[in-house]
C-alpha positions in Angstrom: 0.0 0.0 0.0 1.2 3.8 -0.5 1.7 5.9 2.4 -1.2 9.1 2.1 0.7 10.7 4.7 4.6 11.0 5.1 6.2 13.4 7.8 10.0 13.5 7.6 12.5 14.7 10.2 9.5 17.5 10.7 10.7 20.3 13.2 9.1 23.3 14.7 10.3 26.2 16.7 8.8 29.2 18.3 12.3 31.5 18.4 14.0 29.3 20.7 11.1 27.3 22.2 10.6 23.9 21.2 7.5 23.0 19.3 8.5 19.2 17.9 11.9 17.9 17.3 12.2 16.0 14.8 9.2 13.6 13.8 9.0 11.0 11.4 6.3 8.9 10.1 4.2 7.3 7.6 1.0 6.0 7.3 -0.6 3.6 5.1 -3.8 4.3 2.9 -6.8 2.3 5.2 -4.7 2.9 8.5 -6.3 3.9 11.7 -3.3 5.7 13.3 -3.5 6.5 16.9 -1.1 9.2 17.7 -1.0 9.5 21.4 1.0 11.7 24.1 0.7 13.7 26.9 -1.0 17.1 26.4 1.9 19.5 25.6 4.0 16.8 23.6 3.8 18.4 20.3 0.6 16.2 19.0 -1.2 19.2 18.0 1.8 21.3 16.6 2.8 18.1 14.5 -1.0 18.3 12.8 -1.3 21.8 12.5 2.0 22.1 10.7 1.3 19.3 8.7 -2.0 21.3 7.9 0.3 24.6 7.0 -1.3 26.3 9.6 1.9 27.3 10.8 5.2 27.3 9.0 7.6 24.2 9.7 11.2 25.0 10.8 12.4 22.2 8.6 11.8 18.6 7.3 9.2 17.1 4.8 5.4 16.5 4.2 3.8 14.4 1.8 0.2 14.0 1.5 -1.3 11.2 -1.0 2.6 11.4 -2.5 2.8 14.8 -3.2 5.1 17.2 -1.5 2.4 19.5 0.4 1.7 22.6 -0.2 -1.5 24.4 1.5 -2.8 25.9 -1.9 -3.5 22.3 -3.9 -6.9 22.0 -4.0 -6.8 18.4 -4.6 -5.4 17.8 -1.4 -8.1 19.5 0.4 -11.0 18.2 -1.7 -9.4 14.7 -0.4 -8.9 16.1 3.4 -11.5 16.1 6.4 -9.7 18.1 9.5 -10.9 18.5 13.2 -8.8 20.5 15.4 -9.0 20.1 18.8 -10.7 23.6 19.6 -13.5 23.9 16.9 -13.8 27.7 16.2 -16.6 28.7 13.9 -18.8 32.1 13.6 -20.4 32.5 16.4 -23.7 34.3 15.0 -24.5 31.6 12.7 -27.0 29.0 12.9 -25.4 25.1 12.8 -27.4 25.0 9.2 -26.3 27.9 8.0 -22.6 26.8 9.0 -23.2 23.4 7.1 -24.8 25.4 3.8 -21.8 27.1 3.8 -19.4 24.7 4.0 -21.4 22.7 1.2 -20.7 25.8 -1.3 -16.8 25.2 -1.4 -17.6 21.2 -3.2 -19.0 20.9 -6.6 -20.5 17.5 -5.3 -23.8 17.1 -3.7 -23.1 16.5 0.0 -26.6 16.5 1.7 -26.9 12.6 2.1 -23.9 12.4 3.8 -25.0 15.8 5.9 -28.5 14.0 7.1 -26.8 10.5 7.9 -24.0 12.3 10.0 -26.4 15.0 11.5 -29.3 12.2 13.0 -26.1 9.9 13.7 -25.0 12.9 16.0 -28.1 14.2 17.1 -27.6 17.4 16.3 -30.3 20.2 15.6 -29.4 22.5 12.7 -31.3 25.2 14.2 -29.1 26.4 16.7 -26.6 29.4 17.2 -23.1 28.1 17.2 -23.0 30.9 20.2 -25.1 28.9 22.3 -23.6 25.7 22.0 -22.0 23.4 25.1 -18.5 22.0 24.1 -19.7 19.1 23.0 -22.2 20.2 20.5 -19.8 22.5 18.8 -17.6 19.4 18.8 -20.2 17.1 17.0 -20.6 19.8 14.4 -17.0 19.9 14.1 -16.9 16.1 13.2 -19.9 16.7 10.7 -17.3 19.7 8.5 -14.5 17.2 8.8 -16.6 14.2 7.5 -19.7 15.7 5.3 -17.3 15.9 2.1 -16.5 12.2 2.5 -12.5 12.5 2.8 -10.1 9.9 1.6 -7.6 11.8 4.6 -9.5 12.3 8.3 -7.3 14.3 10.5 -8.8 14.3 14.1 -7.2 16.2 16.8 -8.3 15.3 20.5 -12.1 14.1 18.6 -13.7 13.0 21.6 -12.9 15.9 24.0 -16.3 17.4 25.5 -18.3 14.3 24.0 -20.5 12.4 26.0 -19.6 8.2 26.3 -22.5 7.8 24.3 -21.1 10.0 21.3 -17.9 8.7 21.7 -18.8 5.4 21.2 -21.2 6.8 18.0 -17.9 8.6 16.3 -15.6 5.2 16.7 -18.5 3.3 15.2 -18.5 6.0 12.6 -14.9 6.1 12.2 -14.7 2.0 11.9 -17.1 2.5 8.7 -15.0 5.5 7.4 -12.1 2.9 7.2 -14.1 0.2 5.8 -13.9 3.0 3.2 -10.5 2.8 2.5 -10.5 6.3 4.2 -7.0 6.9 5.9 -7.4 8.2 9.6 -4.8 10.4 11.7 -6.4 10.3 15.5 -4.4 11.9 18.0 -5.5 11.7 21.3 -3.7 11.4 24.7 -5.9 8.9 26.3 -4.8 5.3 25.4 -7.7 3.3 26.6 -9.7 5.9 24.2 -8.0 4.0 21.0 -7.3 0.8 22.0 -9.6 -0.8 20.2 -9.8 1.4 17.3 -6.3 1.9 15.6 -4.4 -0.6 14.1 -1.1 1.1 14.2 0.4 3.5 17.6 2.9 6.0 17.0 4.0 7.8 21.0 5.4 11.5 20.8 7.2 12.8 24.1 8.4 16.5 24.6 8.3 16.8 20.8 9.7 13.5 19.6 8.3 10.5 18.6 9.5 7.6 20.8 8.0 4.6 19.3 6.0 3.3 17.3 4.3 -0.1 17.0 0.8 -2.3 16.3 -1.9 -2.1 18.7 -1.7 -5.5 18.9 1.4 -6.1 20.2 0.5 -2.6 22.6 -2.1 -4.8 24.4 0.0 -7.8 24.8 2.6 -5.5 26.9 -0.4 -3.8 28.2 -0.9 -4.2 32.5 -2.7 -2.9 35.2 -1.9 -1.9 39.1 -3.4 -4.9 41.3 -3.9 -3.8 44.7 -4.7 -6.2 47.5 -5.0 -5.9 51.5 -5.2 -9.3 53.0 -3.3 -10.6 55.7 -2.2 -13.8 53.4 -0.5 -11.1 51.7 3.0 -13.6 51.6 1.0 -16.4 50.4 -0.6 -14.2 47.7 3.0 -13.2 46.5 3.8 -16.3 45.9 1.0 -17.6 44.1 0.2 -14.6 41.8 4.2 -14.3 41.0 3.9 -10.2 39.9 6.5 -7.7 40.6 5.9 -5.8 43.3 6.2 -1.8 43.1 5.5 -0.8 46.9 3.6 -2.4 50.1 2.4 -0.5 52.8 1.0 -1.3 56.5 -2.1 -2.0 54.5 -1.8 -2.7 51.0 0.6 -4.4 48.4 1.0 -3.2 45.1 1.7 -5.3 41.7 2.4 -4.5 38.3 -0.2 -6.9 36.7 -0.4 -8.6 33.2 -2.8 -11.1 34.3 -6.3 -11.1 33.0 -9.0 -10.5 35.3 -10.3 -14.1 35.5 -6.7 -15.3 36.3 -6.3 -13.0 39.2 -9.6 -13.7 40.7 -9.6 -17.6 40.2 -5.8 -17.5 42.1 -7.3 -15.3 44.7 -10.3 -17.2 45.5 -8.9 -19.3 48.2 -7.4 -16.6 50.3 -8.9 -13.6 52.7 -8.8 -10.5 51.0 -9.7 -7.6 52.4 -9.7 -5.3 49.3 -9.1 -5.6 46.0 -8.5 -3.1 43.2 -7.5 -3.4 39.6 -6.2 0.3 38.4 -5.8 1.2 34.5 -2.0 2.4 34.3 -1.1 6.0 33.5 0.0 7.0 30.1 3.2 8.2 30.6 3.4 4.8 33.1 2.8 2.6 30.1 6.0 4.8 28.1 8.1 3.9 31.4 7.4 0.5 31.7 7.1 -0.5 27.5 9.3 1.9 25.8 11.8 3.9 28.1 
């Protein structure tokens, strides 16, 4: 397959502030790429300077094989972009917003406009000035996806959505790459994509640190296991985990056992309490990649 998007050795500075350092990747035509970090690790300056809405420092981008440039029209006829902070007029109406957007294509869009607007929920007849964050951001995703993109570029997608939305855009976004659309997501909460992108690219203070499959992601994958219990010795023993601190009370292990596992080898002991944490993000970079 050819790569629709190609960043090489990309870098960005403000003066002599740090904005990424660096980054390289490429992504396949059909890919859902989950580009995850911490807030402030350069996911958002990476996109928007892909976008050219800011001026690189130095390095490459190539979009659908072509060297970019921000005034090929064919490139954004082919490109569906959310940013993470959805700024739009504030005095218009969400219809009047999606009318407008429509002029710009010389294809008829309104089938695609109704399926993603009763998808969403969304009523057309309100002000964008009196929308809660996660309305603006559902009629965000509608402008990034009405035109029917062959390139979705998603920046923090799910911020301000409700679990019920969140749930609706991944089913939408499975469907999209059913497609053959190619999908950018960048988000900083793991759990968020796990079960969504095929392949994981990590960025830390402005460089990517690795990169891998999803799949292999969730086979290093682990949780915190935190158990009271005065068998606590015996428990050791029979689980077999790492321990990362103990306490008067409680004993804490890093855990790659599935939930069934730990709670048939637990069964025949007292336990007192008993909880299963997700990790942290910058835990999981610790502990898989540093």
């Amino acid at each position: 397959m050819s790569s629709v998007i190609e960043l090489k050795h990309l870098k960005k500075y403000y003066g002599e502030s740090r904005g990424i350092e660096d980054v390289s990747l490429s992504i396949e035509e059909g890919t859902i790429y989950g580009f995850i970090g911490p807030n402030g690790a350069g996911k958002s300056t990476t996109i928007r300077t892909m976008m050219g809405l800011i001026n690189k420092t130095d390095g490459e981008i190539f979009l659908f094989g072509k060297p970019f440039d921000k005034d090929d029209l064919e490139i954004k006829e082919k490109t569906g972009y959310l940013p993470s902070e959805v700024n739009l007029y504030a005095d218009l109406t969400i219809k009047e917003i999606f009318d407008y957007h429509e002029e710009f294509y010389k294809k008829d869009l309104k089938p695609r406009r109704n399926e993603l607007v009763q998808l969403l929920k969304i009523d057309e007849s309100k002000k964008i000035n009196d929308l809660s964050l996660g309305n603006l951001k559902k009629v965000g995703i509608v402008l990034a996806l009405m035109h029917s993109p062959k390139l979705l570029i998603l920046d923090e997608p799910t911020s301000g959505l409700d679990p019920i939305m969140q749930i609706t855009l991944h089913d939408i976004l499975l469907k999209e790459k059913q497609k053959g659309t190619t999908i950018l997501y960048s988000s900083h909460i793991l759990n968020e994509i796990s079960n969504l992108c095929d392949i994981v690219g990590f960025i830390k203070d402005g460089q990517m640190i690795k990169e891998d499959t999803m799949d292999n992601i969730k086979k290093n994958y682990f949780t915190y296991l935190k158990i009271s219990s005065k068998d606590i010795e015996k428990i050791k023993e029979e689980l077999g985990l790492k321990v990362i601190k103990e306490d008067d009370n409680t004993t804490t292990f890093i855990n790659n056992l599935d939930p069934n596992t730990v709670i048939n080898k637990l069964a025949k002991y007292n336990i007192d309490n008993l909880l299963i944490e997700e990790v942290s993000l910058e835990d999981l970079f610790i502990n898989y990649y540093m």
